[in-house]
C-alpha positions as CSV (number, residue, x, y, z in Angstrom):
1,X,80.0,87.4,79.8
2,X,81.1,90.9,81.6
3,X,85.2,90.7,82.2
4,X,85.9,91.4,85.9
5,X,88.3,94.1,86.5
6,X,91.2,93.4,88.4
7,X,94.6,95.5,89.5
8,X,97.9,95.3,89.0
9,X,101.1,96.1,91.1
10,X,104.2,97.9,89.4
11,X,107.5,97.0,91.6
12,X,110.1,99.4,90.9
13,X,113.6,98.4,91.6
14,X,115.4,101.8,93.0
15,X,118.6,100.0,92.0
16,X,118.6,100.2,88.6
17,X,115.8,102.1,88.0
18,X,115.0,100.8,84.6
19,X,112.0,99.4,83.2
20,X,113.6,96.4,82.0
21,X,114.3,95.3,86.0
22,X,110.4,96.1,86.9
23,X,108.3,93.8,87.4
24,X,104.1,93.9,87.2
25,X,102.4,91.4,89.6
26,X,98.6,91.3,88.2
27,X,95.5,89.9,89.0
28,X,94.6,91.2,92.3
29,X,90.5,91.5,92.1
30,X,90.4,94.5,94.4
31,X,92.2,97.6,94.6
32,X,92.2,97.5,98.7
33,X,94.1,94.1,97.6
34,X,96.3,95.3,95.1
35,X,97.4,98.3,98.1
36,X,98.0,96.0,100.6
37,X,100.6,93.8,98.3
38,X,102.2,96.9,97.3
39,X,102.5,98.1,100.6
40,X,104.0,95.1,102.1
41,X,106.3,94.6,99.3
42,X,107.2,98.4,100.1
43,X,108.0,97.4,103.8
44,X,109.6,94.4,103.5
45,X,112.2,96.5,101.5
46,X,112.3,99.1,104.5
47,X,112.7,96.4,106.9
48,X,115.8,94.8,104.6
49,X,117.6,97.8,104.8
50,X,117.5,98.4,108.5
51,X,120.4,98.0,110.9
52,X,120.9,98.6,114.8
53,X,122.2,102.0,115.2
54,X,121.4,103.3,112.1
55,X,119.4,107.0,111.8
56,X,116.0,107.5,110.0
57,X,118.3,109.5,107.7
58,X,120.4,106.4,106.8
59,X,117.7,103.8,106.3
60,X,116.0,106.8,103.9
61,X,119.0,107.0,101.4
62,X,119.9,103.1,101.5
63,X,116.0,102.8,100.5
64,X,115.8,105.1,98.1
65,X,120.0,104.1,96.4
66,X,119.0,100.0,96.6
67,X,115.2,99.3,98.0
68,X,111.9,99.0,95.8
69,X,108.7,100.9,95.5
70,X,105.3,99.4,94.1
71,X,102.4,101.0,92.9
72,X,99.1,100.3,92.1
73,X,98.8,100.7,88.3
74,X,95.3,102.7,87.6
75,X,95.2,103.8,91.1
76,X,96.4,106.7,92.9
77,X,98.4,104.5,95.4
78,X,102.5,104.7,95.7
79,X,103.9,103.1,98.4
80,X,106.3,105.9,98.5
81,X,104.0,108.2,99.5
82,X,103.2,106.4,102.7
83,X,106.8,106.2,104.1
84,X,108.0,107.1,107.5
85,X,111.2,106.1,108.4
């Protein structure tokens, strides 16, 4: 029997920025899969920090003092690589 490969997603609290608080979500079959996760999990910690008012500038430190970042482990993927605030 031929094992299927499947991907894993590294979440990266910016927080405390210690392995011990990271967590590794695996099983996706895909790697297009295993992007999308990462990059919504990136988002949805965008979208947490934002406040009426604030500037792109703000919103880029709060993310980067107390948000998360996911990767796809084996793959060239960061979700922080794809940020625009």
């Amino acid at each position: 029997m031929v094992e299927k490969k499947t991907y894993s997603v590294l979440i990266i609290d910016n927080f405390h920025f210690d392995p011990e608080h990271d967590m590794v979500i695996e099983g996706f079959p895909t790697a297009k899969l295993a992007v999308e996760y990462a990059r919504c999990i990136v988002r949805s910690s965008i979208e947490h920090h934002r406040k009426s008012g604030q500037t792109k500038a703000e919103l880029k430190q709060l993310w980067h003092l107390f948000g998360e970042n996911a990767s796809v482990l084996g793959h060239k993927y960061r979700g922080s690589d794809e940020l625009e605030f």
